[in-house]
N, C-alpha and C positions, 0 to 999 in steps of 0.2 A: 504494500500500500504506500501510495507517495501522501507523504504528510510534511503540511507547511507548518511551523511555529513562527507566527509574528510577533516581531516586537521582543524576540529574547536572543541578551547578548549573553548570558551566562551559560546556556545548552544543556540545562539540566535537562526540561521536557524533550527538548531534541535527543539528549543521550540515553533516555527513557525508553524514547521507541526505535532507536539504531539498537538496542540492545536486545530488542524482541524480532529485529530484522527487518524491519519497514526501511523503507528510503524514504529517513527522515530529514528535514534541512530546520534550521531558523536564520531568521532574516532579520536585523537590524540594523538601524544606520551606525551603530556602534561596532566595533570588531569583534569577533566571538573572543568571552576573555578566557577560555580552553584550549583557541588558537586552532579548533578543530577546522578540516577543510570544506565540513556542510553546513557552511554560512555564507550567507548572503549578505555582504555588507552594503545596502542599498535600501532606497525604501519599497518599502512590501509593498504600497501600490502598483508598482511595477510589476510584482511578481504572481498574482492575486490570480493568473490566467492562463497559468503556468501547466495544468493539467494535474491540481493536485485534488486527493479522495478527501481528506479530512485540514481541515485548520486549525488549530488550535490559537488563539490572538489574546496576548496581554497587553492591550494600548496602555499606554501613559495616564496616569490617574493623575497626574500634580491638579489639571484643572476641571477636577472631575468626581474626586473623591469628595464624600461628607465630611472627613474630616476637617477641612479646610476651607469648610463653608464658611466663616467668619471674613475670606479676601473675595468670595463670590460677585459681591459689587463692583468690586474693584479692575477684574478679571472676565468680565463678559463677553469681550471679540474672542479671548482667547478660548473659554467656555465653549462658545458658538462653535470653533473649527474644531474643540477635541468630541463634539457630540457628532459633528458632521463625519470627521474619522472613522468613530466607532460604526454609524453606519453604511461607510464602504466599506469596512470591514465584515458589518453583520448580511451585507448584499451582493458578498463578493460570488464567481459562479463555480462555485464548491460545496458538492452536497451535504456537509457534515461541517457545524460549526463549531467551536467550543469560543467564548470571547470571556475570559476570566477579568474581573474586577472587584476592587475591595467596592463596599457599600457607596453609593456614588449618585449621581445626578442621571443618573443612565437609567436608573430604573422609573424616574418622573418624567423626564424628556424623554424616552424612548419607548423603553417596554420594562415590566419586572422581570427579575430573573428567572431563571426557572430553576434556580436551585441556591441555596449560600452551605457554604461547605465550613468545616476549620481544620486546621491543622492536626489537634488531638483525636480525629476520627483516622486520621491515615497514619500513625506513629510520632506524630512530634507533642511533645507537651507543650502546647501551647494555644493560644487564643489568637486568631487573627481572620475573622469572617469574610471571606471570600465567595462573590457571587457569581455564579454562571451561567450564560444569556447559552440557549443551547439550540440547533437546530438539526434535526437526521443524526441526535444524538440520544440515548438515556442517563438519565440522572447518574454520579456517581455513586456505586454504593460503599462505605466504611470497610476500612479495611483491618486497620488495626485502632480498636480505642484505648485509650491510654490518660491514665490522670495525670497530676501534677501541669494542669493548665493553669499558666501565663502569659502573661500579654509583652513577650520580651521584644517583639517589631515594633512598638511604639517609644520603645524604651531605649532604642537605638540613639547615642549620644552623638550631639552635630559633628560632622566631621565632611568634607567631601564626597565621602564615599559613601555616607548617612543612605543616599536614594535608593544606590544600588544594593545593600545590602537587606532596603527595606522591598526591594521589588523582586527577589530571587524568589522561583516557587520551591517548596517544600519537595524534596524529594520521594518519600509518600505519596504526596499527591500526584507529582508527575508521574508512578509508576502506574500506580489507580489508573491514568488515564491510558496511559499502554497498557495497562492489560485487562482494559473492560474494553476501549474505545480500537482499538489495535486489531 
Protein backbone atom coordinates (compact mmCIF):
# COMPACT_ATOMS: atom_id res chain seq x y z
CA UNK A 1 0.00 0.00 0.00
CA UNK A 2 1.41 3.47 -0.80
CA UNK A 3 0.85 5.62 2.20
CA UNK A 4 1.42 9.46 2.27
CA UNK A 5 2.27 11.15 5.93
CA UNK A 6 1.88 14.99 5.61
CA UNK A 7 3.27 17.33 7.42
CA UNK A 8 5.83 14.97 9.43
CA UNK A 9 9.52 15.73 9.76
CA UNK A 10 10.32 13.23 12.55
CA UNK A 11 9.04 9.71 10.48
CA UNK A 12 7.88 8.10 13.33
CA UNK A 13 4.26 7.36 11.50
CA UNK A 14 6.33 6.87 8.21
CA UNK A 15 8.64 4.38 10.08
CA UNK A 16 5.58 2.68 11.50
CA UNK A 17 4.29 1.56 8.29
CA UNK A 18 7.82 0.82 6.29
CA UNK A 19 8.09 -1.45 9.16
CA UNK A 20 4.90 -3.45 8.32
CA UNK A 21 6.12 -3.10 4.46
CA UNK A 22 3.92 -0.47 2.90
CA UNK A 23 5.70 2.03 0.67
CA UNK A 24 5.45 4.54 3.08
CA UNK A 25 6.99 8.25 2.40
CA UNK A 26 6.25 11.65 4.68
CA UNK A 27 6.42 14.94 3.31
CA UNK A 28 7.45 18.16 4.97
CA UNK A 29 8.89 21.31 4.06
CA UNK A 30 11.38 20.51 6.88
CA UNK A 31 14.06 17.78 6.21
CA UNK A 32 13.36 14.39 7.63
CA UNK A 33 15.32 14.70 11.09
CA UNK A 34 16.04 10.59 10.70
CA UNK A 35 17.67 11.76 7.56
CA UNK A 36 15.68 8.66 6.05
CA UNK A 37 15.55 8.71 2.19
CA UNK A 38 11.36 8.59 2.12
CA UNK A 39 10.87 12.06 2.56
CA UNK A 40 9.75 14.56 0.78
CA UNK A 41 11.04 17.75 1.51
CA UNK A 42 8.59 19.90 -0.33
CA UNK A 43 5.18 20.97 0.32
CA UNK A 44 2.54 18.19 0.28
CA UNK A 45 0.25 20.07 -1.98
CA UNK A 46 2.23 19.17 -4.51
CA UNK A 47 2.35 15.69 -3.76
CA UNK A 48 -1.60 15.03 -2.77
CA UNK A 49 -1.98 13.29 -6.53
CA UNK A 50 0.74 11.30 -6.25
CA UNK A 51 -1.34 7.87 -6.49
CA UNK A 52 -1.35 7.33 -2.89
CA UNK A 53 -4.08 4.45 -0.93
CA UNK A 54 -4.00 6.18 2.45
CA UNK A 55 -2.88 9.68 4.13
CA UNK A 56 -2.32 10.15 7.16
CA UNK A 57 -1.81 14.40 7.67
CA UNK A 58 -0.75 16.29 10.88
CA UNK A 59 -1.16 20.08 9.61
CA UNK A 60 0.22 22.63 11.87
CA UNK A 61 -1.84 23.57 14.84
CA UNK A 62 0.17 26.91 16.03
CA UNK A 63 -3.16 28.74 14.45
CA UNK A 64 -5.59 26.38 15.10
CA UNK A 65 -5.32 24.66 18.32
CA UNK A 66 -7.74 25.68 21.42
CA UNK A 67 -5.07 26.00 23.25
CA UNK A 68 -4.01 29.26 22.08
CA UNK A 69 -7.32 30.65 21.64
CA UNK A 70 -6.47 33.75 23.80
CA UNK A 71 -4.19 35.20 20.26
CA UNK A 72 -7.27 34.15 18.11
CA UNK A 73 -8.03 37.92 17.54
CA UNK A 74 -5.19 38.60 16.83
CA UNK A 75 -4.26 35.95 14.30
CA UNK A 76 -7.27 35.73 11.99
CA UNK A 77 -5.75 35.90 8.16
CA UNK A 78 -3.59 33.41 9.58
CA UNK A 79 -6.46 31.28 11.16
CA UNK A 80 -8.21 31.62 7.61
CA UNK A 81 -5.23 29.99 5.49
CA UNK A 82 -4.44 27.15 8.35
CA UNK A 83 -8.59 26.14 8.03
CA UNK A 84 -8.31 26.56 4.21
CA UNK A 85 -5.04 23.84 4.59
CA UNK A 86 -6.71 21.54 6.52
CA UNK A 87 -9.35 21.28 3.99
CA UNK A 88 -7.03 20.46 0.88
CA UNK A 89 -5.93 18.23 2.98
CA UNK A 90 -9.27 16.62 4.03
CA UNK A 91 -10.39 16.90 0.00
CA UNK A 92 -7.36 15.77 -1.29
CA UNK A 93 -8.08 12.44 -4.18
CA UNK A 94 -7.05 9.68 -1.79
CA UNK A 95 -9.42 7.32 -0.53
CA UNK A 96 -8.46 6.91 3.09
CA UNK A 97 -7.86 9.88 5.27
CA UNK A 98 -6.47 10.16 8.71
CA UNK A 99 -5.91 14.21 9.50
CA UNK A 100 -4.73 14.03 13.40
CA UNK A 101 -5.12 17.38 15.49
CA UNK A 102 -4.97 18.23 19.05
CA UNK A 103 -8.57 19.97 20.19
CA UNK A 104 -8.74 22.98 17.74
CA UNK A 105 -10.94 25.33 15.70
CA UNK A 106 -11.39 22.46 13.06
CA UNK A 107 -13.98 20.87 14.77
CA UNK A 108 -16.21 24.48 14.73
CA UNK A 109 -15.13 25.73 11.26
CA UNK A 110 -15.09 22.56 9.63
CA UNK A 111 -16.45 19.37 11.00
CA UNK A 112 -16.19 17.32 14.49
CA UNK A 113 -13.92 14.73 14.61
CA UNK A 114 -14.75 11.44 14.55
CA UNK A 115 -12.62 10.34 17.18
CA UNK A 116 -10.18 12.15 20.17
CA UNK A 117 -7.60 9.59 21.02
CA UNK A 118 -4.80 9.95 24.20
CA UNK A 119 -1.75 8.63 24.46
CA UNK A 120 -2.28 6.35 27.74
CA UNK A 121 -4.62 4.20 25.49
CA UNK A 122 -1.71 3.16 23.17
CA UNK A 123 1.23 2.63 25.94
CA UNK A 124 2.44 6.13 26.90
CA UNK A 125 1.46 7.52 30.38
CA UNK A 126 0.38 10.40 29.49
CA UNK A 127 -2.57 12.84 28.72
CA UNK A 128 -2.45 14.79 25.43
CA UNK A 129 -6.10 14.49 23.51
CA UNK A 130 -5.65 14.07 20.04
CA UNK A 131 -8.51 14.38 17.54
CA UNK A 132 -9.06 12.41 14.21
CA UNK A 133 -11.19 13.94 11.34
CA UNK A 134 -11.23 10.21 9.47
CA UNK A 135 -12.55 9.27 6.10
CA UNK A 136 -12.48 5.37 4.35
CA UNK A 137 -11.07 4.90 7.78
CA UNK A 138 -12.33 3.12 11.28
CA UNK A 139 -11.84 4.49 14.57
CA UNK A 140 -8.73 3.50 16.27
CA UNK A 141 -9.05 0.81 18.66
CA UNK A 142 -6.73 0.95 22.38
CA UNK A 143 -4.05 -0.89 22.35
CA UNK A 144 -2.37 -0.93 25.37
CA UNK A 145 -3.98 1.03 28.50
CA UNK A 146 -1.73 2.11 30.93
CA UNK A 147 -1.84 4.40 34.18
CA UNK A 148 0.37 6.80 35.52
CA UNK A 149 -1.37 9.75 33.07
CA UNK A 150 0.29 13.08 32.77
CA UNK A 151 0.11 15.82 30.97
CA UNK A 152 4.08 16.07 30.20
CA UNK A 153 3.56 17.81 26.29
CA UNK A 154 2.31 20.81 27.94
CA UNK A 155 4.93 20.84 30.27
CA UNK A 156 7.46 21.09 27.71
CA UNK A 157 9.93 24.16 28.91
CA UNK A 158 10.41 27.03 26.18
CA UNK A 159 13.25 26.28 24.21
CA UNK A 160 13.53 26.33 20.21
CA UNK A 161 12.87 23.17 20.00
CA UNK A 162 9.63 23.51 22.54
CA UNK A 163 7.35 22.81 18.91
CA UNK A 164 8.92 20.12 17.61
CA UNK A 165 9.15 18.09 20.45
CA UNK A 166 5.50 19.07 21.28
CA UNK A 167 4.28 17.98 17.64
CA UNK A 168 6.00 14.28 17.44
CA UNK A 169 3.27 11.59 17.60
CA UNK A 170 3.54 8.87 20.17
CA UNK A 171 4.95 5.86 18.84
CA UNK A 172 1.94 3.66 20.06
CA UNK A 173 -0.12 5.58 18.23
CA UNK A 174 1.72 5.47 15.09
CA UNK A 175 1.92 1.64 15.22
CA UNK A 176 -2.15 1.46 16.06
CA UNK A 177 -2.40 3.07 12.86
CA UNK A 178 -0.01 0.58 10.91
CA UNK A 179 -1.46 -2.13 12.19
CA UNK A 180 -5.36 -1.52 12.01
CA UNK A 181 -5.06 1.16 9.11
CA UNK A 182 -2.16 -0.95 7.07
Amino acid sequence: MRVLVACEFSGVVRHAFRERGHDAWSCDLLPAEDNDEHHFQSNILDRLRDGWDIMVAHPPCTHLAVSGARWFAEKRTEQAAALDFVRALMDAPIPRIALENPVSVISTRIRRPDQIIQPWQFGHGETKATCLWLRGLPRLEPTRIVEGRQGRVWREPPSPERWKNRSRTYVGIASAMAAQWG
